[in-house]
C-alpha positions as CSV (number, residue, x, y, z in Angstrom):
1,X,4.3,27.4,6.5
2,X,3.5,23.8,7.4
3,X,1.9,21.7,4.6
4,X,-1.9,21.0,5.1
5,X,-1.3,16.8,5.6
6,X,-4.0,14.7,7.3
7,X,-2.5,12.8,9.6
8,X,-5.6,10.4,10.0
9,X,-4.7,9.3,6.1
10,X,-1.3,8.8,7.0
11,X,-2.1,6.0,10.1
12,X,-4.5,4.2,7.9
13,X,-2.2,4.4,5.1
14,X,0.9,3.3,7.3
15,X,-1.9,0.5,8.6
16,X,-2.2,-0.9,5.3
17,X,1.4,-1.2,4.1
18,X,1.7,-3.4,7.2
19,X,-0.8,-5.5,6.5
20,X,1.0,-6.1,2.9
21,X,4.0,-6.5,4.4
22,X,2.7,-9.3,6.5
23,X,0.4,-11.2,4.3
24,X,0.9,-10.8,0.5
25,X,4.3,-11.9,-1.2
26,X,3.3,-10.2,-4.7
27,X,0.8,-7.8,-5.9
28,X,-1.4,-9.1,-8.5
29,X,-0.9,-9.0,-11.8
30,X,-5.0,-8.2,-12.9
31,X,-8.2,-7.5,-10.8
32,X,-11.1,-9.2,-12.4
33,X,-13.4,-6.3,-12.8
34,X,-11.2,-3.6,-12.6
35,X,-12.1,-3.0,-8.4
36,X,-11.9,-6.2,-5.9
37,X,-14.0,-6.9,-2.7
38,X,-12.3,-5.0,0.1
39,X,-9.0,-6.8,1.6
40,X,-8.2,-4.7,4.9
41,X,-10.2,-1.8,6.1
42,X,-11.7,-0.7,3.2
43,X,-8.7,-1.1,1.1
44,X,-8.7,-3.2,-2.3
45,X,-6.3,-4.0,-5.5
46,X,-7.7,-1.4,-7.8
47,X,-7.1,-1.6,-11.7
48,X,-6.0,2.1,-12.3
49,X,-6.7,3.9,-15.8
50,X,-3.1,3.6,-16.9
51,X,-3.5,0.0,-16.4
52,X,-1.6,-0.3,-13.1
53,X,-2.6,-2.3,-10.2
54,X,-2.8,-0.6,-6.7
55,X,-4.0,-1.1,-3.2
56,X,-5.8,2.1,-2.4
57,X,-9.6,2.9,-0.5
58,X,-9.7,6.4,-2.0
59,X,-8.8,9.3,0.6
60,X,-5.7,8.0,1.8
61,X,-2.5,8.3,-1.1
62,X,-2.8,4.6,-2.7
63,X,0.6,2.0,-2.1
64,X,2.3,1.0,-5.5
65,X,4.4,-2.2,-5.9
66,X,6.9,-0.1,-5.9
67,X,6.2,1.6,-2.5
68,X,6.1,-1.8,-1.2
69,X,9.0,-3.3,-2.4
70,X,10.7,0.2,-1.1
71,X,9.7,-0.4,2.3
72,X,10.4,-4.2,1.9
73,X,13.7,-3.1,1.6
74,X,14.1,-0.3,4.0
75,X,12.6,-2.9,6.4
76,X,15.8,-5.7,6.0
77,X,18.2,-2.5,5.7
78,X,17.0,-1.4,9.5
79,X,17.1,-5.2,11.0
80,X,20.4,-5.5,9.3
81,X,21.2,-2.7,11.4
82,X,20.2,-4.1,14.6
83,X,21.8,-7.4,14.6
């Protein structure tokens, strides 16, 4: 049985870690006011309840620092592979 995923949530998701990618070195370290103005599409740097800082607009799964720094690195593994 194939899991139920929304593939619309995906894109938009997918959409957003590229924008990160291209235009922000670091993810904050606070969010005045817990929720900031919207950065790309509807996505903002939310203060989550366990105190961690994400980049989320709600349906899609939210991106970590982690998650970007993973994908920062998958991204110089591939071009390393291409050279």
């Amino acid at each position: 049985m194939t899991p139920n995923i929304n593939y619309k949530y995906s894109v938009l998701r997918e959409d957003a870690m590229e924008y990160l990618l291209k235009n922000v070195e670091k993810f904050p370290k606070e969010v005045p006011g817990k929720i900031s103005i919207s950065i790309f599409q509807g996505w903002r740097w939310v203060e989550s309840l366990e105190g961690e800082i994400i980049f989320a607009d709600c349906p899609s799964p939210c991106i970590t620092a982690k998650d970007l720094q993973e994908r920062r690195e998958q991204t110089v593994e591939l071009w390393g592979c291409l050279k």
